[in-house]
C-alpha positions as CSV (number, residue, x, y, z in Angstrom):
1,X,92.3,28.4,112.6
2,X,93.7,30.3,115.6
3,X,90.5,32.3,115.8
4,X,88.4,29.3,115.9
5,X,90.5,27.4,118.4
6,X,90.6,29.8,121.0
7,X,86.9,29.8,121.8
8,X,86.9,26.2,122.2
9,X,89.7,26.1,124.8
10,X,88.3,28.8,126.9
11,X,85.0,26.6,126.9
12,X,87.0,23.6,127.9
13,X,88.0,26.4,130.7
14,X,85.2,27.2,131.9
15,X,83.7,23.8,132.0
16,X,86.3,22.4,133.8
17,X,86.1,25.4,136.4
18,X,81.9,24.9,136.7
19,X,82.4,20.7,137.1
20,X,85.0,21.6,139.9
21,X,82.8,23.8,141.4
22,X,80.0,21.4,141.6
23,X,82.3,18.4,142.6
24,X,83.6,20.5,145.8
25,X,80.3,22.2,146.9
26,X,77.7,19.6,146.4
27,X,75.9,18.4,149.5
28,X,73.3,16.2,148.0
29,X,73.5,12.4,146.6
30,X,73.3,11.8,143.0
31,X,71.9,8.0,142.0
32,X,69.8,6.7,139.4
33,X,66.7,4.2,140.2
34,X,66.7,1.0,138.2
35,X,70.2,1.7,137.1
36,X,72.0,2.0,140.7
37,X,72.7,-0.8,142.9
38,X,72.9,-0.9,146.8
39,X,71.9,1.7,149.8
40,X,72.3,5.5,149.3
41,X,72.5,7.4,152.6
42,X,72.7,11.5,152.5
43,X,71.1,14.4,154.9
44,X,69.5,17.1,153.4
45,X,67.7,19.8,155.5
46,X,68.5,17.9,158.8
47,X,66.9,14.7,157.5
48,X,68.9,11.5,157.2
49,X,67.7,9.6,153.9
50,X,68.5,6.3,153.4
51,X,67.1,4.7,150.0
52,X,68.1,1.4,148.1
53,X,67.6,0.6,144.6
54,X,68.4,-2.2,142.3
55,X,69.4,-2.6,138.4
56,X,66.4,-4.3,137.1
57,X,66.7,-7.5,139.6
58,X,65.1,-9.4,142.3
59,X,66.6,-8.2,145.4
60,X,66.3,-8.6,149.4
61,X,67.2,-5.3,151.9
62,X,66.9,-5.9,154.7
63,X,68.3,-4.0,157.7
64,X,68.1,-2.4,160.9
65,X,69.0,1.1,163.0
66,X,69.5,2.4,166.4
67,X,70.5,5.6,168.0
68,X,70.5,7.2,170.9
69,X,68.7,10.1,170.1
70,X,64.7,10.7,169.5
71,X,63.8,9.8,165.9
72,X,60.8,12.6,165.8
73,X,59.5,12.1,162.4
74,X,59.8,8.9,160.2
75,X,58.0,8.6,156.5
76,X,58.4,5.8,154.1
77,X,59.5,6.7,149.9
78,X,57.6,4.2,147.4
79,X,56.6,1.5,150.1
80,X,55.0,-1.1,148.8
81,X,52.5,-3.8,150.4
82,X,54.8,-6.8,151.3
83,X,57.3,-3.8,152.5
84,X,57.9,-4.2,156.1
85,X,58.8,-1.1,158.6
86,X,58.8,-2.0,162.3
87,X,59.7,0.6,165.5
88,X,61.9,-0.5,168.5
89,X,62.4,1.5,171.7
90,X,65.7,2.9,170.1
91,X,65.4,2.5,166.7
92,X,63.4,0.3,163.9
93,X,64.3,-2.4,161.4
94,X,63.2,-2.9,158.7
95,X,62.4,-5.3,155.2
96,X,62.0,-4.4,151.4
97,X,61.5,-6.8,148.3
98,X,62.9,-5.1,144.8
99,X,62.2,-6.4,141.6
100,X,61.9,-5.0,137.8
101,X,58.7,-3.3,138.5
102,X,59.4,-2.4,141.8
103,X,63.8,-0.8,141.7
104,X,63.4,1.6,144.8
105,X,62.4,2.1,148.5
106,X,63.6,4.5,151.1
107,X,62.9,6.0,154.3
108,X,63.2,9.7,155.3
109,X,64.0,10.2,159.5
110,X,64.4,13.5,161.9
111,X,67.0,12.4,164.5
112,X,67.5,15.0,167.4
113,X,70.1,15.3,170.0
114,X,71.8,12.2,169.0
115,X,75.4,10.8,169.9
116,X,75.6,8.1,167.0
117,X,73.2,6.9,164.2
118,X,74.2,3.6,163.7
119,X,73.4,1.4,160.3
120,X,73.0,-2.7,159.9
121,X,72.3,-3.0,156.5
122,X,72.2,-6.1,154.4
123,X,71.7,-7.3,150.9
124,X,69.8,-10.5,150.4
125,X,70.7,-11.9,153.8
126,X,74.0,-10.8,153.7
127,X,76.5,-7.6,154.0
128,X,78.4,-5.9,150.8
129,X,80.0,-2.9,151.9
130,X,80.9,-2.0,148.6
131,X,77.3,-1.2,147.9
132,X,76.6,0.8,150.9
133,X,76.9,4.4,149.8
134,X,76.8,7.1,152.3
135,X,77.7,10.6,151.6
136,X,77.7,13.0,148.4
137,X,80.7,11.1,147.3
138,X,79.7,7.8,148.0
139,X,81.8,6.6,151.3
140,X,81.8,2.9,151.6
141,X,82.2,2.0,155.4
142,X,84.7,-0.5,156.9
143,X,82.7,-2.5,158.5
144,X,78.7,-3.7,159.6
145,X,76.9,-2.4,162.1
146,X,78.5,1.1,161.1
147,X,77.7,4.5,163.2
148,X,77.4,8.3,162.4
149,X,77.7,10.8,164.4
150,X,75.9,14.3,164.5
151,X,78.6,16.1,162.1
152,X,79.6,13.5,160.1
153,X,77.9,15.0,156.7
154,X,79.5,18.6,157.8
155,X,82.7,16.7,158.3
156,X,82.5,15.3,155.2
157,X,81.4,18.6,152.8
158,X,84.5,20.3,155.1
159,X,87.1,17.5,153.2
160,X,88.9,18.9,150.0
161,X,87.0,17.6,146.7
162,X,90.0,15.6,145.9
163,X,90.5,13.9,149.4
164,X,86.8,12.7,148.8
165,X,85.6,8.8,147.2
166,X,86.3,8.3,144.6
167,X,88.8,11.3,143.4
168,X,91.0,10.1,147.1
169,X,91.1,6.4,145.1
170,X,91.5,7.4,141.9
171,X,94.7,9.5,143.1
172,X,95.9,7.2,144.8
173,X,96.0,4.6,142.3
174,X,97.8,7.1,139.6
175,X,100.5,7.2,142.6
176,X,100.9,4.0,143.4
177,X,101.2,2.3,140.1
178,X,103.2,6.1,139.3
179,X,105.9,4.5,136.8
180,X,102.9,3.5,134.5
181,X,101.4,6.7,135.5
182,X,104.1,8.7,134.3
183,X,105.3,6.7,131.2
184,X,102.0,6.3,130.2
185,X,101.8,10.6,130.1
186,X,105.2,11.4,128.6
187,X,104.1,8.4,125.5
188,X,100.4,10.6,125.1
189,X,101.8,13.6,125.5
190,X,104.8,13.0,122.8
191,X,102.2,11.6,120.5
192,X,100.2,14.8,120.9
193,X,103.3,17.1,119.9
194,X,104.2,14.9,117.1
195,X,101.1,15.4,115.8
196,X,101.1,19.5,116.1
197,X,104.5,19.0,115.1
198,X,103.2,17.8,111.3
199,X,100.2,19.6,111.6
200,X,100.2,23.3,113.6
201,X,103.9,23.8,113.8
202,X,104.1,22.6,110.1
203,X,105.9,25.4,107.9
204,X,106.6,27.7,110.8
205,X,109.7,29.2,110.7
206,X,110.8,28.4,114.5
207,X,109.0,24.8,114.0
208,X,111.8,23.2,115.8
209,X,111.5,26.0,118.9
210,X,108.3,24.5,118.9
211,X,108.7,21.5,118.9
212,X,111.1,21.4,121.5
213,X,109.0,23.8,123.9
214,X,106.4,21.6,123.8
215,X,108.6,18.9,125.4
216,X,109.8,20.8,127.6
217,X,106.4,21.6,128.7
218,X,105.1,18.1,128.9
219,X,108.3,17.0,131.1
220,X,107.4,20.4,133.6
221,X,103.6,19.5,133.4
222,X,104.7,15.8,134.2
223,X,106.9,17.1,137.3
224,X,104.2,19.3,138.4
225,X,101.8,16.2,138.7
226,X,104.0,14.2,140.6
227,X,105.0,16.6,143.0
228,X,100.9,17.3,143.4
229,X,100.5,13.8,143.9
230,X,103.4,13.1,146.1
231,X,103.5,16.2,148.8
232,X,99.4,17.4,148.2
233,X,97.1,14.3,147.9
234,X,98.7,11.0,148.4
């Protein structure tokens, strides 16, 4: 048993090392067409993309952006006829119908010596923040119009992995509601030993040394997370 169970927890290991690795290093955006909702906004290679998608619905974007840079190169991703794309002196806005056939449209842009990059997006007619993704870990801005400026995506793969939407959230939310948090570790933790207790530890000589250092380990490993939590991240 021992010889089998060792293997499996270094694995466990090692993939929780690689997903870390890939949580804190990425630089892309991750979404999924047709399953994703809402605007997704990422550089790579110096290119600011912005694309929107929809889960299988009918669906208005509609939107605008300035700057006061030079936008030197401008393409279009999946434009269809009816899709509308029209320049300003500063900028361009633009218009984009999404339906079940049709769940994606974007538009890939250049933007040299710029100050700000600024964004007026809107979802059938109106703004929902809450779909407006911008980033590798999926920012939602505070408010519409929002701006960018030149480092904001450097900025942003500078910020500690758990700092970043939505692990900042998630942490945040284990500390604020931390008396649930906690009771809610030492109740799956105790039924975890229990059941070593009757099962690994069972006919050990030194079960109840065990038994008892496995407590003690949960309470430390308990500590250890609030004081993470309290003096780290939150």
């Amino acid at each position: 048993m021992r010889g089998k169970t060792g293997p499996k927890i270094l694995l466990i290991i090692i993939s929780l090392m690689l997903l870390t690795g890939v949580l804190s290093g990425c630089s892309g955006l991750s979404f999924i067409p047709g399953a994703s909702y809402g605007y997704y906004i990422w550089e790579d290679g110096g290119r600011i993309n912005i694309s929107w998608s929809i889960d299988r619905k009918d669906a208005t974007f509609s939107g605008s952006l300035i700057t006061d840079g030079d936008i030197v190169d401008i393409r279009t991703v999946a434009w269809e006829e009816g899709d509308v794309y029209t320049p300003a002196q500063d900028g361009f806005s633009f218009t984009s119908t999404l339906g079940v056939e049709d769940y994606m449209d974007g538009l890939v842009l250049e933007v040299r010596e710029y100050g700000y990059i600024e964004f007026d997006l809107k979802i059938n007619e109106g703004y929902d923040l809450s779909r407006v993704h911008v980033g590798a870990f999926l920012n939602n801005p505070e408010n519409s119009p929002f701006r960018i400026g030149p480092h904001y995506f450097d900025d942003i793969r500078d910020v500690p992995w758990y700092e970043k939407h939505p692990f900042s959230g998630f942490f945040y939310k284990l500390y604020a509601n931390k008396y649930f948090t906690f009771l809610f570790l030492l109740i799956i933790g105790a039924v975890i030993i229990e059941l070593l207790r009757i099962t690994a530890f069972s006919g050990k000589r030194y079960k109840k040394l065990y038994t008892g250092i496995s407590y003690l380990v949960l309470l430390c490993l308990v500590a250890v997370i609030y004081f993470v939590l309290r003096y780290f991240i939150v």
